[in-house]
N, CA, C and O atoms as CSV, one atom per row, in Angstrom:
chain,resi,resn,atom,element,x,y,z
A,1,UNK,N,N,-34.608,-76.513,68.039
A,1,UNK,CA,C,-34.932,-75.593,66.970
A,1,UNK,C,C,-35.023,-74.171,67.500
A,1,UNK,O,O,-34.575,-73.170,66.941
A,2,UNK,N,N,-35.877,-74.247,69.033
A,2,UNK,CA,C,-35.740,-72.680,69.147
A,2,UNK,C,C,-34.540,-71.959,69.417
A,2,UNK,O,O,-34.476,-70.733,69.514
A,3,UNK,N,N,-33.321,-72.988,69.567
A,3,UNK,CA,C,-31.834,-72.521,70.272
A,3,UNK,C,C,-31.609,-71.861,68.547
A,3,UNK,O,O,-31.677,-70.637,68.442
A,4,UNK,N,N,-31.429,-72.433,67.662
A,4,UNK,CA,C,-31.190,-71.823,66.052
A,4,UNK,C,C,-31.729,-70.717,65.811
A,4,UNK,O,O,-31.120,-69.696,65.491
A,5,UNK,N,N,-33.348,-70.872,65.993
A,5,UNK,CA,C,-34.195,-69.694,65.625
A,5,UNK,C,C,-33.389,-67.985,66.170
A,5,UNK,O,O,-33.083,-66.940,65.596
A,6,UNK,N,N,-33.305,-68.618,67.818
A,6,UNK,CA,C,-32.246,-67.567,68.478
A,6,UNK,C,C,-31.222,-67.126,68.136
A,6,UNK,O,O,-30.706,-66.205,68.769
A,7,UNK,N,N,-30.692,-67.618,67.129
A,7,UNK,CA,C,-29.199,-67.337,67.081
A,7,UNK,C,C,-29.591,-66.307,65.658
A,7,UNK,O,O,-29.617,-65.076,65.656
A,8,UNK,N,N,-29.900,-67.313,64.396
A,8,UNK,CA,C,-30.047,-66.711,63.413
A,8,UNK,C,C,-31.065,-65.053,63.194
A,8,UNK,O,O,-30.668,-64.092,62.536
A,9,UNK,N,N,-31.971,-65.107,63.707
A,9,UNK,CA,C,-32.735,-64.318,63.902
A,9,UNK,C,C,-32.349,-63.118,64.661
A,9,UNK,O,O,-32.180,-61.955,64.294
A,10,UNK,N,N,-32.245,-63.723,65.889
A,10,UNK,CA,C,-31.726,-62.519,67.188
A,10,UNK,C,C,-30.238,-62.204,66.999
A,10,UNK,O,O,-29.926,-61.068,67.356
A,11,UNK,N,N,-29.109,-63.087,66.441
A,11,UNK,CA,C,-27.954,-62.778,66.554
A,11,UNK,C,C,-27.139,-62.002,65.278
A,11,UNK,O,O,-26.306,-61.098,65.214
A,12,UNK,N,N,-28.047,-63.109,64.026
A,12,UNK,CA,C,-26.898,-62.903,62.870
A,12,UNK,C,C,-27.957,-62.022,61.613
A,12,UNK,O,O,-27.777,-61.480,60.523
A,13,UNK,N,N,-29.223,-62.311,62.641
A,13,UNK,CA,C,-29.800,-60.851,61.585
A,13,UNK,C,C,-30.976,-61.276,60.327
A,13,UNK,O,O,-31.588,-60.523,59.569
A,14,UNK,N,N,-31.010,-62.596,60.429
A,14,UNK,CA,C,-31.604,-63.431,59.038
A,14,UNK,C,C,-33.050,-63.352,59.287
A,14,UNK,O,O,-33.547,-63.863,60.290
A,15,UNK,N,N,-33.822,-62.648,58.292
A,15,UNK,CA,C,-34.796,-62.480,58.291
A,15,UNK,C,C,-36.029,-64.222,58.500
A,15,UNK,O,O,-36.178,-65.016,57.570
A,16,UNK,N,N,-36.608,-64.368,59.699
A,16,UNK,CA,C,-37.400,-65.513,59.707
A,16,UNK,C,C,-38.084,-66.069,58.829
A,16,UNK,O,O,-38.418,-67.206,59.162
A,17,UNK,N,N,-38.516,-65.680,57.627
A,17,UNK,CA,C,-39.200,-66.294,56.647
A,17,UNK,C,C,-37.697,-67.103,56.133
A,17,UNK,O,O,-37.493,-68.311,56.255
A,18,UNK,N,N,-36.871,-66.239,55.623
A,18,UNK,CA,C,-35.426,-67.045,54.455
A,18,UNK,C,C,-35.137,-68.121,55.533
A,18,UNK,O,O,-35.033,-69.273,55.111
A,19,UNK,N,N,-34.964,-67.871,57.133
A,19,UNK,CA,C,-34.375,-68.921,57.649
A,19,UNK,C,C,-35.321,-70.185,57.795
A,19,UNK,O,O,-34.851,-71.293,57.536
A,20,UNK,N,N,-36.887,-70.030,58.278
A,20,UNK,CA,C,-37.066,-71.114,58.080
A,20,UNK,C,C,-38.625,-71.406,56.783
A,20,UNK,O,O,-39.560,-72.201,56.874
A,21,UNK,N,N,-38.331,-70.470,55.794
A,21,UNK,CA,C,-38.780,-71.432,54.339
A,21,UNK,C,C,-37.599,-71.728,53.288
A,21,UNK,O,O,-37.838,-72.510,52.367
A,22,UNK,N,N,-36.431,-71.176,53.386
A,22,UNK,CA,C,-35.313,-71.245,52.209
A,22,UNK,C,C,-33.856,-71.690,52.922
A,22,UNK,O,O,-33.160,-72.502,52.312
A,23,UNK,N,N,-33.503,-71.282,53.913
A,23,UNK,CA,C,-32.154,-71.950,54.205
A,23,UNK,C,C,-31.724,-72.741,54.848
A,23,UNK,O,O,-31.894,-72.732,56.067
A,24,UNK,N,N,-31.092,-73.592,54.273
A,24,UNK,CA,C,-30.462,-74.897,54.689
A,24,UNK,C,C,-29.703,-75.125,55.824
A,24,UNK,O,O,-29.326,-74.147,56.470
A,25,UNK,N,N,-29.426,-76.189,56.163
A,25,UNK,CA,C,-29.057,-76.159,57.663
A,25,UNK,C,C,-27.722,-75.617,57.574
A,25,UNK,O,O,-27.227,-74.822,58.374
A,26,UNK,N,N,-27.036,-76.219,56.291
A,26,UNK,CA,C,-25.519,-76.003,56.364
A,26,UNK,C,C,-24.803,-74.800,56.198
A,26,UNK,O,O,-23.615,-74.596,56.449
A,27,UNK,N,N,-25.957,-73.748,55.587
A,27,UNK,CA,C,-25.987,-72.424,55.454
A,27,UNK,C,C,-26.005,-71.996,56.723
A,27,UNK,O,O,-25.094,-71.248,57.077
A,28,UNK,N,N,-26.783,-72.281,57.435
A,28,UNK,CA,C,-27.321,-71.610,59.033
A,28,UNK,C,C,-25.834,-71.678,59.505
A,28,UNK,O,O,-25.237,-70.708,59.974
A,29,UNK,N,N,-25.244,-73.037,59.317
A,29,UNK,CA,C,-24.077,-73.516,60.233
A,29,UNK,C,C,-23.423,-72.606,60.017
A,29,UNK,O,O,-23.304,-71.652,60.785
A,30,UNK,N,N,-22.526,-72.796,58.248
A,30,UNK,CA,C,-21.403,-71.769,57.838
A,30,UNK,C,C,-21.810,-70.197,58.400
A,30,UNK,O,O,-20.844,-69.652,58.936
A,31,UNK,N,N,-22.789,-69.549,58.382
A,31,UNK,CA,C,-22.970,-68.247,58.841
A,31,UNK,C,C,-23.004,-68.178,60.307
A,31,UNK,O,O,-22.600,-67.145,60.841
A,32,UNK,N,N,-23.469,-69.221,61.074
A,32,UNK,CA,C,-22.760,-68.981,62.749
A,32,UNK,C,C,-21.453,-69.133,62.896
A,32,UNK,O,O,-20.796,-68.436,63.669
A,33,UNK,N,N,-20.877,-70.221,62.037
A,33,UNK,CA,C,-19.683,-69.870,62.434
A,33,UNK,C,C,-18.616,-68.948,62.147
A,33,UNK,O,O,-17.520,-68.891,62.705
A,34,UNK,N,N,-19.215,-67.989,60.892
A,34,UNK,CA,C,-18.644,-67.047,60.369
A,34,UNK,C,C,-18.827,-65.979,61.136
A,34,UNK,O,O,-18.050,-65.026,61.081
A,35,UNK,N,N,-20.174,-66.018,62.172
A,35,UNK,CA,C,-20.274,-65.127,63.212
A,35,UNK,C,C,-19.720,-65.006,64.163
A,35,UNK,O,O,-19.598,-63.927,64.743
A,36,UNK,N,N,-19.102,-66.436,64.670
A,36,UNK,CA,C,-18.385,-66.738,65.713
A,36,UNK,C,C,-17.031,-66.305,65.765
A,36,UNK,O,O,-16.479,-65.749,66.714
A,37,UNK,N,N,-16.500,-66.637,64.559
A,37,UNK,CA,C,-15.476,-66.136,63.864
A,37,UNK,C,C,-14.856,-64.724,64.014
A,37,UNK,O,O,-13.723,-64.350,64.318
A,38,UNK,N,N,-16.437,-63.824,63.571
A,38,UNK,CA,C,-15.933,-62.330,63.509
A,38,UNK,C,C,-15.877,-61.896,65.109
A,38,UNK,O,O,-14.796,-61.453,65.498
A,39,UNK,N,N,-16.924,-61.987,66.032
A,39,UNK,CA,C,-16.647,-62.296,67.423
A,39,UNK,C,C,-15.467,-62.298,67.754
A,39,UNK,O,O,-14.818,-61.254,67.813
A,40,UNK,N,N,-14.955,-63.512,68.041
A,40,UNK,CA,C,-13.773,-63.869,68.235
A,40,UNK,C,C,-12.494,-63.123,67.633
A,40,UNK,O,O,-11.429,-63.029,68.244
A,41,UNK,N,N,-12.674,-62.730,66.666
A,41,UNK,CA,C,-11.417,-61.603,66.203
A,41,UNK,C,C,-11.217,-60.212,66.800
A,41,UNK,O,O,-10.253,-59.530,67.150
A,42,UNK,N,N,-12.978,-60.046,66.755
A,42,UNK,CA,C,-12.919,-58.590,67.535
A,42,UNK,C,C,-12.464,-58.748,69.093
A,42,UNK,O,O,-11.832,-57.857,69.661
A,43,UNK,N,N,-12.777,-59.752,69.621
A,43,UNK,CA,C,-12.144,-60.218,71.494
A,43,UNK,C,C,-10.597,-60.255,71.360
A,43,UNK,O,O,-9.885,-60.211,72.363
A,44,UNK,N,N,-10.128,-60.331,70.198
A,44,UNK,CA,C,-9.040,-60.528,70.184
A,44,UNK,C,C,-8.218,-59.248,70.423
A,44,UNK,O,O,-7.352,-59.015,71.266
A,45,UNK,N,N,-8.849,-58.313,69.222
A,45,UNK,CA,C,-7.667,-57.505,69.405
A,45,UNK,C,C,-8.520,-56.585,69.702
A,45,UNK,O,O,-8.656,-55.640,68.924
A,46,UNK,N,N,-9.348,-56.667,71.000
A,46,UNK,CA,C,-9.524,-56.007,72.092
A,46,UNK,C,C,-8.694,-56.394,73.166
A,46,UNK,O,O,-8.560,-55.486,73.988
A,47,UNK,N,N,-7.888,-57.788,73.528
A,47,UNK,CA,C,-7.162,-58.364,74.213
A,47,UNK,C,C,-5.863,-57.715,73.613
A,47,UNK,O,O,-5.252,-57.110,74.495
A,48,UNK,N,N,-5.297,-57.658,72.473
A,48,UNK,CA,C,-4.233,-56.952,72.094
A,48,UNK,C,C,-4.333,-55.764,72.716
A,48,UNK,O,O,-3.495,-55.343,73.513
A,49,UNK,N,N,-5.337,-55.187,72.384
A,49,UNK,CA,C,-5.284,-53.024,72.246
A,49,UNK,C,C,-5.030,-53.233,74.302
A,49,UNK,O,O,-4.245,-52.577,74.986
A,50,UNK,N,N,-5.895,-54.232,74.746
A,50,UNK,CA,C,-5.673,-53.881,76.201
A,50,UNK,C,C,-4.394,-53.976,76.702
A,50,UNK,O,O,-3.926,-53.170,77.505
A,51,UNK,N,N,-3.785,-54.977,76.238
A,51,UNK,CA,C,-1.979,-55.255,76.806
A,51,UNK,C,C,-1.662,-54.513,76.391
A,51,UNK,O,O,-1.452,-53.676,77.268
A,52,UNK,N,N,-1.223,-53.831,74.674
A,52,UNK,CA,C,-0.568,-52.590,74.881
A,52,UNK,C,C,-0.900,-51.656,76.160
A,52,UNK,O,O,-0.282,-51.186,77.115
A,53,UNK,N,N,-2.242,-51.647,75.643
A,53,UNK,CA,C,-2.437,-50.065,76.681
A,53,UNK,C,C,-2.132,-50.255,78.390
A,53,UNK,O,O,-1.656,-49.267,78.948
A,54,UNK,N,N,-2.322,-51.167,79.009
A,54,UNK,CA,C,-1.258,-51.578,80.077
A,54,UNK,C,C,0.100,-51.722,80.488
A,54,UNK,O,O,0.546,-51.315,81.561
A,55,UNK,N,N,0.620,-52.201,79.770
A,55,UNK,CA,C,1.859,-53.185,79.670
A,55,UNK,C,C,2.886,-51.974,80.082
A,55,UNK,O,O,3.792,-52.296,80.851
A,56,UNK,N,N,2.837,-50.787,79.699
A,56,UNK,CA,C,3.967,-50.177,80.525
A,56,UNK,C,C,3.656,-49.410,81.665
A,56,UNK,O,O,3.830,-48.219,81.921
A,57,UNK,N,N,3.047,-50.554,82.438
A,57,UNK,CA,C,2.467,-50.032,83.683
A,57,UNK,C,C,2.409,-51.436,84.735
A,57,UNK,O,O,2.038,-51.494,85.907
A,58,UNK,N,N,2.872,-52.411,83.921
A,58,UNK,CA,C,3.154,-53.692,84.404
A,58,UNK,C,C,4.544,-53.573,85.061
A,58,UNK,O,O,5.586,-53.169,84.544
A,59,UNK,N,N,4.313,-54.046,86.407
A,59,UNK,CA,C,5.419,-54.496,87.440
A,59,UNK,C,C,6.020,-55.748,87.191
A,59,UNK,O,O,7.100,-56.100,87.666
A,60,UNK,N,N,5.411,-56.317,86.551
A,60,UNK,CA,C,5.600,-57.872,86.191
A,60,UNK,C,C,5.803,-58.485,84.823
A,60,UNK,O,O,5.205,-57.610,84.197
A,61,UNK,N,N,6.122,-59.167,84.075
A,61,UNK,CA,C,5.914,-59.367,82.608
A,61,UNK,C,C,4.410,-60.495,82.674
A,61,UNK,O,O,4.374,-61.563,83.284
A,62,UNK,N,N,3.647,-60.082,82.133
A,62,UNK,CA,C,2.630,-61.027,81.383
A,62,UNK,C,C,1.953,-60.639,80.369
A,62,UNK,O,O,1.752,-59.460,80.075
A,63,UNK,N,N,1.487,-61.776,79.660
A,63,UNK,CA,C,0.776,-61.937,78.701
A,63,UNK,C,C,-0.940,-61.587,78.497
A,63,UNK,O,O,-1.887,-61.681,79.278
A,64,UNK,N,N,-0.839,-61.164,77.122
A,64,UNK,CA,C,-2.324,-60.959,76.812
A,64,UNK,C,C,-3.466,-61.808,77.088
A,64,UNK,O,O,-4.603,-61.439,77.380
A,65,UNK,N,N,-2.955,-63.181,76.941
A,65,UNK,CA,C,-3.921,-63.974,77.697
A,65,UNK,C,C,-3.884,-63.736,79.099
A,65,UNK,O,O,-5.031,-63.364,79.346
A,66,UNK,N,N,-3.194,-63.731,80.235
A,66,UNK,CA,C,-3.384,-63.567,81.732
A,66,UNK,C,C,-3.783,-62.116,81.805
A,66,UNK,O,O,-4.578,-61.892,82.717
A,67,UNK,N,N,-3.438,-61.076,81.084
A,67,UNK,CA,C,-4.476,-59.660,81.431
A,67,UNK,C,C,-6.221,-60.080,81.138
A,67,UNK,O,O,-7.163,-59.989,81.925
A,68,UNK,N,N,-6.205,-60.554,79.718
A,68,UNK,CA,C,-8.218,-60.630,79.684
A,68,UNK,C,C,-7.623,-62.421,78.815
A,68,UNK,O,O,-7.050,-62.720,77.767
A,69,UNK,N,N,-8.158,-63.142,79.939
A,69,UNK,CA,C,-8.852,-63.989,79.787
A,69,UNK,C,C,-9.972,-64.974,79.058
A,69,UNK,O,O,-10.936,-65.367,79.715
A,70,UNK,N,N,-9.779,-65.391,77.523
A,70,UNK,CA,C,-10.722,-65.205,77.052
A,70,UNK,C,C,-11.895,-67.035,76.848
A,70,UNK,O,O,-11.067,-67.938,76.729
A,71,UNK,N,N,-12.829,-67.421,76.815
A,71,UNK,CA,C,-13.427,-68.176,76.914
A,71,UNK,C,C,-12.430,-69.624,76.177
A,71,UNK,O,O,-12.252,-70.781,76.556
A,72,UNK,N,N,-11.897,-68.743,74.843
A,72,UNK,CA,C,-11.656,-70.105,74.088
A,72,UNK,C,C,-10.292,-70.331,73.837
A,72,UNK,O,O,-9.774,-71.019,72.957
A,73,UNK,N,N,-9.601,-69.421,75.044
A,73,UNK,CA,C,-7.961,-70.017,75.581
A,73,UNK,C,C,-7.991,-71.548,75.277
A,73,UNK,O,O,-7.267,-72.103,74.450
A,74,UNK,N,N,-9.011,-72.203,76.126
A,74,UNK,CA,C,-8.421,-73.381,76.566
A,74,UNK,C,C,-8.819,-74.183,75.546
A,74,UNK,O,O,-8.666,-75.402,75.616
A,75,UNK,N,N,-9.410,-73.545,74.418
A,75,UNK,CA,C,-9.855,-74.590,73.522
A,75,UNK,C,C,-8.973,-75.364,72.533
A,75,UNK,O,O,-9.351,-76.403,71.991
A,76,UNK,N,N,-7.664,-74.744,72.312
A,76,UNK,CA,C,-6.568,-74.813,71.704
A,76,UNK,C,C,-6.062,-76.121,72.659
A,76,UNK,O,O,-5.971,-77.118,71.944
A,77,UNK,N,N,-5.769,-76.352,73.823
A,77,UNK,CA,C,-5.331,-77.990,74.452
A,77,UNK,C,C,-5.952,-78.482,74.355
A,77,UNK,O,O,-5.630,-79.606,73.968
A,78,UNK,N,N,-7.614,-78.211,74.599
A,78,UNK,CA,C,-8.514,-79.307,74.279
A,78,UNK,C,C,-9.026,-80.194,72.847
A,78,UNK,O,O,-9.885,-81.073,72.792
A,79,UNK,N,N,-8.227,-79.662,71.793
A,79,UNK,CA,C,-8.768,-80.128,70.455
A,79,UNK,C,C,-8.705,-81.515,70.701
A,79,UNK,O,O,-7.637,-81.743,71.269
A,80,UNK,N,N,-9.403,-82.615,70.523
A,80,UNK,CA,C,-8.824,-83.940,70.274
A,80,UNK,C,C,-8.483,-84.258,68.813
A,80,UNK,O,O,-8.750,-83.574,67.826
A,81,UNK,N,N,-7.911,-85.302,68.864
A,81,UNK,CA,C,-6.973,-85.663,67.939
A,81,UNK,C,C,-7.699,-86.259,66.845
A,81,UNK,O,O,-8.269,-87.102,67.538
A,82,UNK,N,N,-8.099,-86.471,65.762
A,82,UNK,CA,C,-8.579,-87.467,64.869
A,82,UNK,C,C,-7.641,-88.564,64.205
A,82,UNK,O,O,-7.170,-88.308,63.097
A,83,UNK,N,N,-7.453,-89.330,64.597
A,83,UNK,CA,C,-6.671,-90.799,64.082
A,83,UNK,C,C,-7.089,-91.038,62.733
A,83,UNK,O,O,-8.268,-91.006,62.380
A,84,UNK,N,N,-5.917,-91.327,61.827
A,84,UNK,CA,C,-6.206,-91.404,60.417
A,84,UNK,C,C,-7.103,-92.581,60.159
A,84,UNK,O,O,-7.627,-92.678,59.049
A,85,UNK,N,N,-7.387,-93.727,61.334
A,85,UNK,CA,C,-8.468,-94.223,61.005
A,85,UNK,C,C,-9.755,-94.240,60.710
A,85,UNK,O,O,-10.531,-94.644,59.844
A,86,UNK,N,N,-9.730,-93.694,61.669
A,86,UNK,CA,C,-10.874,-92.643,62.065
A,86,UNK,C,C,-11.395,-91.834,61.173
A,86,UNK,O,O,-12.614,-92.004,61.157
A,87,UNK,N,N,-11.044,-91.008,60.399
A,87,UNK,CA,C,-11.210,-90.278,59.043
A,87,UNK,C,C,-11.698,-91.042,58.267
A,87,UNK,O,O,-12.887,-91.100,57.954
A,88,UNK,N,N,-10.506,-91.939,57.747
A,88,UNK,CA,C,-11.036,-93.179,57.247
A,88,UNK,C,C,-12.530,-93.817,57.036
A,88,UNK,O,O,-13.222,-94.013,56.037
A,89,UNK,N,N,-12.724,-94.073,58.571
A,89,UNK,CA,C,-14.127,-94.914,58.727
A,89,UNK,C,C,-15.181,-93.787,58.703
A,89,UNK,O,O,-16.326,-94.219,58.840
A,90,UNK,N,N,-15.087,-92.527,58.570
A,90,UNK,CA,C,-16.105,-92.012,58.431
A,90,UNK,C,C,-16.109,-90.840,57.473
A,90,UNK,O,O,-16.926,-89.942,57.678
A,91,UNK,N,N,-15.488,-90.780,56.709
A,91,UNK,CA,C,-15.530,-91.118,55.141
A,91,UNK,C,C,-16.360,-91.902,54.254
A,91,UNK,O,O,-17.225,-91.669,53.410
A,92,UNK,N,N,-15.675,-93.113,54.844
A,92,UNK,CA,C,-16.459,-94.265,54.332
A,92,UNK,C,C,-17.961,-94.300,54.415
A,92,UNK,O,O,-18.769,-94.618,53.543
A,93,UNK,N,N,-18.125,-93.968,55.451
A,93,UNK,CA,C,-19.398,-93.581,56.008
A,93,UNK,C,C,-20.534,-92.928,55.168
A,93,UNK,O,O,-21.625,-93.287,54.723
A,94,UNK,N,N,-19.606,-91.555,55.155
A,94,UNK,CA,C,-20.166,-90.421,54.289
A,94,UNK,C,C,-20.472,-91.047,52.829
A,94,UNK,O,O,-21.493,-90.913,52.154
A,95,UNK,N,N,-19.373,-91.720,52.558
A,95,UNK,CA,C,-19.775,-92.502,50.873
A,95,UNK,C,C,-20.884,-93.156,50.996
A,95,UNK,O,O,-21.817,-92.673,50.354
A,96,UNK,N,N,-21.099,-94.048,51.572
A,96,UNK,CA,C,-22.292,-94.778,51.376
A,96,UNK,C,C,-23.411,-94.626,51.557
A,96,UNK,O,O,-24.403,-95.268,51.210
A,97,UNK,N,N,-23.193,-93.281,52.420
A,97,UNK,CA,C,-24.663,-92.583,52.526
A,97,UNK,C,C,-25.236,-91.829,52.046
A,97,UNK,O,O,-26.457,-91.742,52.178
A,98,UNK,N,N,-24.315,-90.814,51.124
A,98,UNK,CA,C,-24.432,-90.043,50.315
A,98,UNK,C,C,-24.233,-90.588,48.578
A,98,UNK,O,O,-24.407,-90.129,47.449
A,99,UNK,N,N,-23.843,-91.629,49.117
A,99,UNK,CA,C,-23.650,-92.418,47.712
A,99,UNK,C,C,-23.110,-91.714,46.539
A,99,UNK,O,O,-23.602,-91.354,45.469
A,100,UNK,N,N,-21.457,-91.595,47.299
A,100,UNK,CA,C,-20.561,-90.506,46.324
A,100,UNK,C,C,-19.322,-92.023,46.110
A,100,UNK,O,O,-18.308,-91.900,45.423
């Protein structure tokens, strides 16, 4: 709980009473990851603006990823796969627990 408190509070700005007397977890979620999100866009085309502003000063040809490096390069090979069974069975899941 205190890893959340940290984030919402210290990161994304949410006043401590709304976060923990009124908002829901799934709220908390969607707004970190909408934070993560905007993050990540701005790293981005800070990684763009930097290769331009290099690149004709490069001896070599490379890419925006090998100039800045960024945490969640590698997250793109690492996705695993979800098997349509798999969906399936937890789906199913979700139905019966939510009793939809």
């Amino acid at each position: 709980m205190k890893d959340y408190y940290k984030i919402a509070i210290g990161m994304l700005g949410i006043s401590p009473t709304y976060f923990l007397d009124d908002m829901s977890f799934e709220a908390f979620e969607l707004s970190s990851e909408g934070y993560y999100q905007k993050q990540k866009a701005g790293w981005e085309q800070t990684r763009i603006l930097s290769y331009y502003s290099i690149s004709p000063y490069l001896k070599q040809n490379m890419t925006a990823e090998q100039i800045l490096p960024l945490l969640w390069d590698n997250e793109k090979s690492n996705k695993k796969v979800v098997s349509k069974e798999d969906k399936k069975r937890l789906f199913e899941t979700a139905k019966e627990q939510y009793g939809l």
